[in-house]
C-alpha positions in Angstrom: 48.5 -61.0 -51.1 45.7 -58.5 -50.1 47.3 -57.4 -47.2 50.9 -56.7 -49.0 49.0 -54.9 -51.8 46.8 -52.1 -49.4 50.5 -51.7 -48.0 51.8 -50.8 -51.1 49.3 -48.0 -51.8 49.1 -46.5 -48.5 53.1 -46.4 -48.7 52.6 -45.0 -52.2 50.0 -42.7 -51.8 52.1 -41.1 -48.6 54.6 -40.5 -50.6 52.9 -38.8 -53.3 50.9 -36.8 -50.4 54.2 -35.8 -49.0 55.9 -34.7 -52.5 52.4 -32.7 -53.7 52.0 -31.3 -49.5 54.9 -28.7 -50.2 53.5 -26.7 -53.0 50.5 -26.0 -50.5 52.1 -24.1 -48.2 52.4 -20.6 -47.9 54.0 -18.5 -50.3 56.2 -16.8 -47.7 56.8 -20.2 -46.5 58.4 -21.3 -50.0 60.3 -18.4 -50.5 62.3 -18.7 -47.5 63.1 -22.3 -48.5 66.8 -22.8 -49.9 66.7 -26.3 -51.1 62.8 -27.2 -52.0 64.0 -30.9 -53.3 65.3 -31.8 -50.2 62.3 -30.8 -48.3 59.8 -32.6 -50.7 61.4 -35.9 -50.3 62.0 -35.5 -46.6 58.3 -34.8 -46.0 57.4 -37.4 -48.8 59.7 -39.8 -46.4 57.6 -38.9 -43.3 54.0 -39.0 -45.2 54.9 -42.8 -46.3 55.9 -43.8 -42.8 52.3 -42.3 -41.1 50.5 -43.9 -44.5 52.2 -47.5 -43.6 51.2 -46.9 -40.0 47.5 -46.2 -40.7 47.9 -49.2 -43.2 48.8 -51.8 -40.4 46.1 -50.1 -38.7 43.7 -50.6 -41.6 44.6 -54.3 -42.0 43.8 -54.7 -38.0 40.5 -53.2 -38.9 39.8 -54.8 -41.8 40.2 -58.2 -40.6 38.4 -58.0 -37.8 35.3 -56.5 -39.7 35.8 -59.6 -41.9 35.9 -62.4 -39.0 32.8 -60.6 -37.6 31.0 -60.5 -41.3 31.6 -64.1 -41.6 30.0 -65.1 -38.3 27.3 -62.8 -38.4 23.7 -64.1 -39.0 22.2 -62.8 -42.5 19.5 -60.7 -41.5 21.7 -58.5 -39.2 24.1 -58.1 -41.8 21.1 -56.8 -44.2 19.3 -54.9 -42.2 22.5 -52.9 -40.3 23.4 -52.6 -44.3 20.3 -51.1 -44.9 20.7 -49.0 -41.9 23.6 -47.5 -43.0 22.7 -46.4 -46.4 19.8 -44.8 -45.3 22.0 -42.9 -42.7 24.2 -41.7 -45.8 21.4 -40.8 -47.8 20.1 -39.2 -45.7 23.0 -36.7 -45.1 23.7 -36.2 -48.7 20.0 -34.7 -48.8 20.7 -32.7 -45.8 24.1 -31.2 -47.0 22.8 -30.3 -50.7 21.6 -26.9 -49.0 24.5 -26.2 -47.1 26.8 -26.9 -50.2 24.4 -24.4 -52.0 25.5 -21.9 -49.3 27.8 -18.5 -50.5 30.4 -18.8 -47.9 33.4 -16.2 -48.0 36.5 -17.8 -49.6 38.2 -17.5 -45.7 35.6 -20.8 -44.7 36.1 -22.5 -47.3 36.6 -25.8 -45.0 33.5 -25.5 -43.1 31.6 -27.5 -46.5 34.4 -30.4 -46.5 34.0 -30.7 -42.9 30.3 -30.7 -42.0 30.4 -33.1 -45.0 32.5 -35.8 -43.4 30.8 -35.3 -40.2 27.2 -35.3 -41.2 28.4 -38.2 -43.3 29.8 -40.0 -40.3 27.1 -39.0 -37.7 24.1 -40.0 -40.2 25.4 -43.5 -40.9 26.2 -44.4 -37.4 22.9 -43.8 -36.3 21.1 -45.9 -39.2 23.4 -48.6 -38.3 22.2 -48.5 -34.3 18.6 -47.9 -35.5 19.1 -50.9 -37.8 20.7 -53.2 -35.1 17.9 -51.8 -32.3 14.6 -52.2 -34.5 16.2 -53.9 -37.9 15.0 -57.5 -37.1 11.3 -56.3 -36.2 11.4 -55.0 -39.9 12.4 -58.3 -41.2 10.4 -60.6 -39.1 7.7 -58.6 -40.9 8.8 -60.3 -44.6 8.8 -63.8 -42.8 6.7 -64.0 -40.0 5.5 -67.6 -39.8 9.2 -68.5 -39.8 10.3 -70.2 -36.2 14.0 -70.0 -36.8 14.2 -66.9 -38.4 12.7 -65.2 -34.9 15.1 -67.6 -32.7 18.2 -66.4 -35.3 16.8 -62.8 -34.6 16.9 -63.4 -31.1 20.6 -64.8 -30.7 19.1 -68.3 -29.3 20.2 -69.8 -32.7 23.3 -69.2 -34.6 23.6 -70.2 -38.1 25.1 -73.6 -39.0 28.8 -73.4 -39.9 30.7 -74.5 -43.0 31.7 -78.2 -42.7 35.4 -79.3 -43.9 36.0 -82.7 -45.3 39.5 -83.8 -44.9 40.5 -87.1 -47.2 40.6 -89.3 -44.1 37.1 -88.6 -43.4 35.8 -89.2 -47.1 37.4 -92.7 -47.2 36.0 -93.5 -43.7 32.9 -92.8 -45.0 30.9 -92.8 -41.9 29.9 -89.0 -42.6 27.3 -90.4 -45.1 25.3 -91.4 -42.1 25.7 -88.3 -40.0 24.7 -86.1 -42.8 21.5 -88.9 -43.5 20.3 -88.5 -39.8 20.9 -84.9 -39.8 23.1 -84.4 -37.3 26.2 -82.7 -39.5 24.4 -79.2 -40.8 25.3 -75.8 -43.2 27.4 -76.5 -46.4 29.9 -79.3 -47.0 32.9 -78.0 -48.2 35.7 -80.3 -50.3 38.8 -78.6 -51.1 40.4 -78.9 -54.4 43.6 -80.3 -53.3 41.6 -83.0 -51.6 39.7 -83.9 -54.9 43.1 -84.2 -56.0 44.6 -86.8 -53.3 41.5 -89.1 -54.1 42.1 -89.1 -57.5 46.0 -89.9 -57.2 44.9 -92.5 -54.5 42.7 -93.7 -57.1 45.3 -93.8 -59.9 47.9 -95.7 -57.3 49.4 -99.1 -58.7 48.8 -100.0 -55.2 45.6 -101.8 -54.9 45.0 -100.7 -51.3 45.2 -96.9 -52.2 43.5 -97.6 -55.4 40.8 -99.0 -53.3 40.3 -96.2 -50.9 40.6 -93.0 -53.6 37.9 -95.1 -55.7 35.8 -95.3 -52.3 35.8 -91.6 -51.6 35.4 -90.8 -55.3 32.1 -92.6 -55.3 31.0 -91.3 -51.5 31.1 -87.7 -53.3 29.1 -88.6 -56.1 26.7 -90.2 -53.5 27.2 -87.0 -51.6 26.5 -84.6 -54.8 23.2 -86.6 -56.0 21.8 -86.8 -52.4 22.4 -82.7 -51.3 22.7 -81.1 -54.6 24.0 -77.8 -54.0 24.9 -78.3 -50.4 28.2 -80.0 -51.4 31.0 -77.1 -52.3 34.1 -77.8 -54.1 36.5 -75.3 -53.5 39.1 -74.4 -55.9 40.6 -71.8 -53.8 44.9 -71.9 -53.4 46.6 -71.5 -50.8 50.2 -71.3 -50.4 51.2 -74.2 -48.3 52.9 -77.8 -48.5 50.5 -80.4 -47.8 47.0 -81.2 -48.0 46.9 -80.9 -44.0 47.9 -77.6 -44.0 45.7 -76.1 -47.0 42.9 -77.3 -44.8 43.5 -75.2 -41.8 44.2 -72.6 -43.9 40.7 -73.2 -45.5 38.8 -74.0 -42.7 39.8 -70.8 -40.5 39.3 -68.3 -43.8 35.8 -69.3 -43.8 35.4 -69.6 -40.2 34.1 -73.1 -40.4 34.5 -76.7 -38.4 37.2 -79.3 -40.0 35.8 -82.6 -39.9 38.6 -85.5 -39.8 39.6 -89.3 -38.2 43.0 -88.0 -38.5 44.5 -87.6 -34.5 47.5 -85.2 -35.4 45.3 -83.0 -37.7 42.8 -82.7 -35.4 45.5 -81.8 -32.5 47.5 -79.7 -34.8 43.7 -77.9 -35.6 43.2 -77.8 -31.6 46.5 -75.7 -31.1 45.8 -73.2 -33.9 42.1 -72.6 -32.0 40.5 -73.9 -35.2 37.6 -75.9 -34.9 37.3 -79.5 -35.4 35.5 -82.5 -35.1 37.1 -86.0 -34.7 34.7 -88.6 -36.0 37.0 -90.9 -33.5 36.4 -88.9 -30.4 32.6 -88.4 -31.4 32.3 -92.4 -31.2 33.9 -92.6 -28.2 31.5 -89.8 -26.7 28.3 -91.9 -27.6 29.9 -95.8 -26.6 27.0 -96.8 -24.2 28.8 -96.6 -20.9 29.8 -99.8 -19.2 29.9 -99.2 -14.8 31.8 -101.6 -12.3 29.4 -104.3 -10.9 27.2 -104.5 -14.4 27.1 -108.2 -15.6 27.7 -108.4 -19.2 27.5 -111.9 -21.2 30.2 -111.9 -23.6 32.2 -114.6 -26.2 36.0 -115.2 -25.0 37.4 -115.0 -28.7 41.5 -114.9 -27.6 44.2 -115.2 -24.8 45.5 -111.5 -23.4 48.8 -110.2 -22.7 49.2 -111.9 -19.2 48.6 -115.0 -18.0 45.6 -116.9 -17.6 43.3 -113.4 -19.0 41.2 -113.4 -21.4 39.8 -111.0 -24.4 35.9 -110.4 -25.1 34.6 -107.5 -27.2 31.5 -105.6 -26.8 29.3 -104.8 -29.8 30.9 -101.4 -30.7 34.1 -103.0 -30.0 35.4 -101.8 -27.1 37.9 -105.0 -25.8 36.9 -106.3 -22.7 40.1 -108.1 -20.4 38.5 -110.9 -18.4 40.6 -111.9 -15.2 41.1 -116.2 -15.4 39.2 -116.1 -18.6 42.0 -118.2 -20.4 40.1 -121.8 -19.7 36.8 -120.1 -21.7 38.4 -119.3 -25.1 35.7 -119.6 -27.5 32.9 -120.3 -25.3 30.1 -117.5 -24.0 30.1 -116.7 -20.5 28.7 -114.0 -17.7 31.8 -111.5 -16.9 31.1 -108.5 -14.1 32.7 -105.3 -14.9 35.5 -104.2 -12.7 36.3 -101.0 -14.3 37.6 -99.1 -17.6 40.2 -97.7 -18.5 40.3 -94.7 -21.3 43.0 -94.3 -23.7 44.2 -91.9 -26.7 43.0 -95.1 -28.9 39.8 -96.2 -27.5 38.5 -97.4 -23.9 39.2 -101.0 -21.9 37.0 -102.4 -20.2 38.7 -104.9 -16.9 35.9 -108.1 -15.7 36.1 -111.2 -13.9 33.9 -114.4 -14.7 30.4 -114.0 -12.6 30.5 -116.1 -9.2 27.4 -118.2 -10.8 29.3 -118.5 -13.8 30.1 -122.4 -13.7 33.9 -123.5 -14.5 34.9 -125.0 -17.6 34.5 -129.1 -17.1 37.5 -129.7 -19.6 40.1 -127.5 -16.9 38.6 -128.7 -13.7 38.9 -132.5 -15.0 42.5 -131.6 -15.9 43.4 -129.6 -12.9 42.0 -132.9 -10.5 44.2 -135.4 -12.8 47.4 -133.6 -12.2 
């Protein structure tokens, strides 16, 4: 909407440019002009058109100073601030003399123009003054403060928003991430997802009604453990579907979607928005299994082809064990073959130890037949 509006007026303000421009030309110039209508909308035409081109322009500008706001630590934004102000001030001081100045009515423009420069030269070199020096000043406000130096430094960067999608909520494994500290900066819960919960939670169905009532109370949990931490944000966003109102969310604010969802999190991958899969992240910490380790495991059900059987480790990743038919329900020594990782979660391939003894009950059968 913001963009569309500084459109508007740069179209607008062309035009009324264009239609005023005319009466400053020469008188000469005037005179010898036949139709003085025609011209002022003609140039009013051409004024619009460069105003709508330094518009787009200005939009280019203006969201890239925003993306670069938002990802910018807090003390270089306030001392670069600072910087700048001084810069203008600094030229306003220095041009109240030269404004004083009796200049013959023919140089009229020299004031505007050493004012915009002056203007323009003063506050760039605060800024670079700010951005060379600007932390040294701060450090001085804060000095026993480790992080603030690293953050000075670039070695840190500040912690980015968090987004909570409702997949995540319901999961609810985020409660321990956040308690161990390893999911930092603010956590953000969108409106519309406040919403879903509280339809899930008003479902006839008891399953849904289940789950909205489980992320309902998780955020209450959330809100009396981190106070202020936990953002709900009312902004709207024109869009159909929670999904999209979170990427829409989540890249405004320049933040990391957190979700167990596996097309959100690809759909967020495409659109160079970052995410975090709780799924993936439990993959990436499964303690890894290598071929030759012996493992000592339950047999708990029959597999897909003959004669295998299916163990589970502890974070249950299923474990396919070669002749493991005849030990269904008994606990035996497997040796890893090898794994196999898939979109859904690693396999793990074994065959019964060589000291592993064989089950009595088969061997007596095998000998009778």
């Amino acid at each position: 909407m913001a963009d569309i509006v500084i459109l508007v007026l740069f179209l607008i303000s062309g035009a009324i440019t264009g239609w005023i421009g005319v009466n400053w030309l020469p008188q000469e110039t005037l005179d010898n002009i036949t139709n003085l209508r025609n011209l002022k909308i003609a140039l009013s035409g051409l004024i619009a058109l460069i105003g709508l081109l330094i518009a787009f322009l200005f939009q280019q500008f203006r969201n890239k100073l925003t993306k670069r706001i938002r990802t910018m630590p807090t003390d270089l934004l306030v001392s670069r601030s600072v910087g700048i102000v001084l810069g203008l001030v600094i030229a306003t001081l220095l041009l109240v003399p030269v404004l004083l100045l009796p200049l013959p009515a023919e140089l009229f423009f020299v004031k505007p123009i050493f004012a915009v420069l002056s203007n323009i030269f003063f506050g760039v070199l605060g800024y670079n003054l700010a951005d060379v020096h600007g932390r040294t000043v701060l450090r001085l406000f804060n000095p026993n403060s480790t992080e603030s130096l690293l953050m000075a430094d670039g070695i840190l960067t500040p912690a980015s928003a968090k987004v909570l999608d409702t997949s995540v909520i319901i999961d609810g494994r985020i409660q321990a991430l956040l308690r161990f500290g390893l999911i930092e900066g603010q956590i953000i819960v969108a409106q519309t997802v406040m919403d879903e919960l509280q339809k899930l939670a008003d479902s006839s169905n008891n399953e849904k009604r289940g789950k909205g009532r489980r992320g309902l109370k998780l955020l209450n949990q959330l809100r009396e453990s981190y106070g202020r931490r936990l953002v709900i944000n009312s902004t709207k966003y024109e869009g159909e579907g929670t999904d999209e109102i979170l990427l829409k969310l989540t890249s405004d604010i320049s933040g990391i979607l957190i979700t167990v969802d596996y097309n959100l999190s690809q759909v967020a991958q495409v659109q160079e928005i970052k995410v975090l899969n709780l799924s993936d992240l439990v993959l990436a910490v499964r303690p890894e299994v290598q071929p030759g380790e012996k493992l000592n495991l339950k047999v708990v059900r029959e597999g897909k082809e003959n004669s295998q059987g299916i163990a589970y480790l502890e974070d249950g990743t299923m474990v396919v064990i070669e002749e493991g038919l005849q030990w269904i329900g008994k606990r035996i020594e497997v040796v890893v073959t090898g794994a196999l990782q898939t979109p859904t979660g690693r396999m793990v391939f074994s065959k019964a130890s060589n000291d592993q003894p064989p089950n009595k009950f088969e061997t007596t059968k095998a000998s009778q037949g």
